[in-house]
N, C-alpha and C positions, 0 to 999 in steps of 0.2 A: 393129740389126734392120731387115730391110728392110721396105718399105710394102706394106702389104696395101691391095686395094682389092673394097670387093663390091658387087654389085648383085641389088639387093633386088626382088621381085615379088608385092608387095602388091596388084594389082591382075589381074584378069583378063575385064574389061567391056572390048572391043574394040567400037566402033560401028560395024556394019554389017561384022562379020564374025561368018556363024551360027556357030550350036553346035558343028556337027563341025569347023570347022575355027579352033576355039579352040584349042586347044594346039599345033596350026600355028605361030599367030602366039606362043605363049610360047618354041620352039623357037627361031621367027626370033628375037627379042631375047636368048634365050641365048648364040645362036650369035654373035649383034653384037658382043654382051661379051664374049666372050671373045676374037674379031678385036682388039675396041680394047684392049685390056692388061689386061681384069680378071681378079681371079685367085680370086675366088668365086662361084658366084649363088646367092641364098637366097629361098625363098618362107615365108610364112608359116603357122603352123599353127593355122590356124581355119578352125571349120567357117561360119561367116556371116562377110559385108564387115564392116569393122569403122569407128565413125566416123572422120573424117576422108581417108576414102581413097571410100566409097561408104557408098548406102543400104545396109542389112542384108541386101535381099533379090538385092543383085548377085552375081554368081558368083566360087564360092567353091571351088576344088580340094582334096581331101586332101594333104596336103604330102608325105607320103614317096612315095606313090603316082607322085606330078607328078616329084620330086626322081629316082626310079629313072628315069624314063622319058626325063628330060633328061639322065641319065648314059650313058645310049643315042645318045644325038644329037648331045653336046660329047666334046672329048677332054684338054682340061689346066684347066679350073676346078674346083675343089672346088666342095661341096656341101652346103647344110645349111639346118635351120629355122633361124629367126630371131623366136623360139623355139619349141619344142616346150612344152608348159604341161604340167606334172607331172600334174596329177590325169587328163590324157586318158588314159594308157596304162601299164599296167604297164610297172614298171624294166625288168625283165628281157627281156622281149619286145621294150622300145626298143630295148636292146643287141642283139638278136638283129636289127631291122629297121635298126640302122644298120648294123651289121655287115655286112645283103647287101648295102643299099646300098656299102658300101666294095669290095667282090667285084663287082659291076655294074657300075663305074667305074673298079678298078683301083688303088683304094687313093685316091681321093678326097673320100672321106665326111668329115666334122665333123659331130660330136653336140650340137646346140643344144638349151641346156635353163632353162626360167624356171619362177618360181612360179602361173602363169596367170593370168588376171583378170578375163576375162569372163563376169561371169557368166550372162549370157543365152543362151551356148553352153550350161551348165551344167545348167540348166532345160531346154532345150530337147531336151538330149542323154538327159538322163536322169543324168546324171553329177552326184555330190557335190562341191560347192562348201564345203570347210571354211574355218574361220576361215583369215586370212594366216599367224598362227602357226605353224596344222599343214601350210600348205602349205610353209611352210618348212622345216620340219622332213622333208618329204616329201621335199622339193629336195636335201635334204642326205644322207638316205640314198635315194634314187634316184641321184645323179652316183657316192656310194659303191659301187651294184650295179653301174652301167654300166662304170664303170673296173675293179673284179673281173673281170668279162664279157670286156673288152678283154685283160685283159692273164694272167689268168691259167686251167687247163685245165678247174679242179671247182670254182669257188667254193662258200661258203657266206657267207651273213651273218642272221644272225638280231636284225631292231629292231623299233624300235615299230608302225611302219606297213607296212613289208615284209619280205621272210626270200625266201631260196632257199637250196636245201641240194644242194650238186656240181651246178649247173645247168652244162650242156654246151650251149657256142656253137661249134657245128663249120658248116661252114670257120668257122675262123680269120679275123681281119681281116689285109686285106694291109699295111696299115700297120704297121710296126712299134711294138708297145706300142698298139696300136690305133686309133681314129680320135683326132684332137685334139677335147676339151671347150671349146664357148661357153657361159658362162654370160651371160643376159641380163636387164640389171633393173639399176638402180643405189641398190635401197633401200641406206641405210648403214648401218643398224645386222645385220640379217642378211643380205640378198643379198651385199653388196660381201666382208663375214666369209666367205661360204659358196664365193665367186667364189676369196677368197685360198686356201682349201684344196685345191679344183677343178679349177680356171679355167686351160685354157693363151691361151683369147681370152677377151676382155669384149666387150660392146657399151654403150653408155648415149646418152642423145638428151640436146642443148641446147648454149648457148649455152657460147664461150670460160670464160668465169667459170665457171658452173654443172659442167665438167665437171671444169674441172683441180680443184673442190673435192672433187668424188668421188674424182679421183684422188689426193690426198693423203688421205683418207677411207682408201680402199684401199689404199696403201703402209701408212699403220700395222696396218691388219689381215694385211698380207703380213708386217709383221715380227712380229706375235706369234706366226707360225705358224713362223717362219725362213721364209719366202718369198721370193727374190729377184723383185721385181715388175717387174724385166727380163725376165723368160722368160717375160711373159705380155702376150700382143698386144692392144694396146687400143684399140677402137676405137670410131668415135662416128659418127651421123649425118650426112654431109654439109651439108645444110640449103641447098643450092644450088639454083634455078635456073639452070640451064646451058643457053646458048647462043650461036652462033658470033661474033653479036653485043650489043651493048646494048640496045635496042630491041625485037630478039627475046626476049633473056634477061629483059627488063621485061614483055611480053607473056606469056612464059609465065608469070611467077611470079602473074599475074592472075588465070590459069584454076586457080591454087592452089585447094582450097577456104579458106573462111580461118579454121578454126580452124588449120590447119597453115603458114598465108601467114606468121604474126609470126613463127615459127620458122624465115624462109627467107629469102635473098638473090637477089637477080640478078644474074651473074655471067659474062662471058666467061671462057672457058678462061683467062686468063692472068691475072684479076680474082679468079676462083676460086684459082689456082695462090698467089696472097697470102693470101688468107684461110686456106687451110688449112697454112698455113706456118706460121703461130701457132699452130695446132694444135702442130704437128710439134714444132716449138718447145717446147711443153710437156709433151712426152713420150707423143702418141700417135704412134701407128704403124697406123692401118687406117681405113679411111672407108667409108661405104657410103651410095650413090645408089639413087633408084628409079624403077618403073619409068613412074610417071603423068608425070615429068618429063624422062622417056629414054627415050620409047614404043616410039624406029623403029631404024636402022638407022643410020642419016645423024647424030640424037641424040647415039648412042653413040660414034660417031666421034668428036663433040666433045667427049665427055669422055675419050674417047685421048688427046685433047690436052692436058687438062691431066693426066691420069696419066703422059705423057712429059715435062712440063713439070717435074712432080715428082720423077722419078726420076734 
């Protein structure tokens, strides 16, 4: 399976570029990333900054919103949340909003989807925050509605938390069998379970150790299900700072904030191209960088470098 690589846009506080020409500058770093070899960009799906990236009150885009309008402006990255949190939007409706998005792009969408977790969006929004339980339970027949949506003309499904009865997604997704499913979250007792029935990508964040355990976590939940967990792309946090040199790459991992610095390395393209080789090594296949540590243009070029290093 070949490497996936994406690039994440968790941030959108540009210093001393105003308001109207914020999504300017999210443009230009799409468009960088996809110059230097990546092959996804994903923004995230919250309505406030979230800790470790910004105060709450820094700026915060609607994700699918941002996500159509950069399928407008790029022409071969896929696209998707990283993740969408079940309780914001009805199943049905998601299907149908990734679905344009896939029509908008030309057959580029991916449907990212978690149990959510903040709860102070929650309160804020007006939205019900239930126990983890039932958002699991939510997560599992919501990827069920959306994949119906995808792939077939009238569905119906009637559960606990939702139902649609011959719900009609016209157009059609261009993808064939529809957009591909990220499940994100690597709880082991139901997310990674719910990922194995799912899931054609994973995402999970942490260290070497921490992650090949989930992934053996997950391979026995792919085999109760008969799931071959080769045909499903798994991918994990980079945890890099990248840059062209050591000293820079050291520099940047400074301006980390640090609850997020122990989670990270400094790392030359080619310093980097080792570390994530153990990765590889243990059977992932996808990474994803972002954008507080990839801000420009020039950034991203350097992590071309090690994306060609890799390939």
């Amino acid at each position: 399976m070949s490497l996936l690589f994406g690039y994440h846009l968790p941030n959108f506080t540009f210093p001393g570029v105003p308001r109207e020409g914020l999504f300017d500058r999210v443009v230009e770093q799409a468009r960088a990333a996809e110059a230097a070899g990546f092959d996804l960009v994903t923004v995230m799906d919250h309505f406030y900054q979230i800790p470790g990236v910004g105060p709450e009150e820094n700026a915060m885009l609607e994700s699918h919103s941002a996500l159509a309008a950069i399928a407008a402006r790029t022409s071969r990255v896929k696209l998707a949340t990283l993740v969408t949190g079940v309780t914001y939007r009805n199943p049905a409706l998601l299907a149908k909003t990734v679905t344009t998005l896939d029509v908008i792009s030309k057959g580029r969408a991916i449907l990212g989807l978690g149990a959510a977790w903040n709860e102070a969006e929650h309160i804020g929004y007006g939205f019900e925050f239930p126990p983890i339980r039932e958002r699991m339970d939510r997560l599992d027949e919501a990827l069920t509605i959306c994949r119906l949506m995808f792939t077939e003309e009238r569905p119906s499904f009637d559960g606990k938390h939702y139902r649609i009865e011959r719900a009609l997604n016209s157009p059609r997704p261009i993808q064939a069998g529809g957009p591909k499913i990220l499940v994100g979250g690597g709880g082991e007792q139901r997310t990674l379970r719910i990922a194995a029935r799912h899931a054609d990508l994973t995402h999970w964040f942490g260290n070497l150790e921490v992650v090949k355990h989930k992934l053996e976590v997950f391979e026995r939940h792919c085999e109760a299900v008969d799931r071959d967990p080769a045909t499903v792309v798994k991918t994990v946090g980079a945890g890099l700072a990248l840059a062209a040199t050591e000293k820079d790459a050291r520099a940047l991992l400074e301006k980390v904030p640090a609850e997020r610095r122990a989670m990270m390395r400094a790392a030359t393209p080619e310093q980097g191209a080792e570390i994530l080789r153990r990765f590889i090594d243990a059977g992932f296949t996808g990474f994803t960088f972002n954008n507080p540590t990839l801000p420009n243009p020039e950034s991203l070029a350097v992590a071309g470098e090690l994306i060609k290093l890799l390939r």
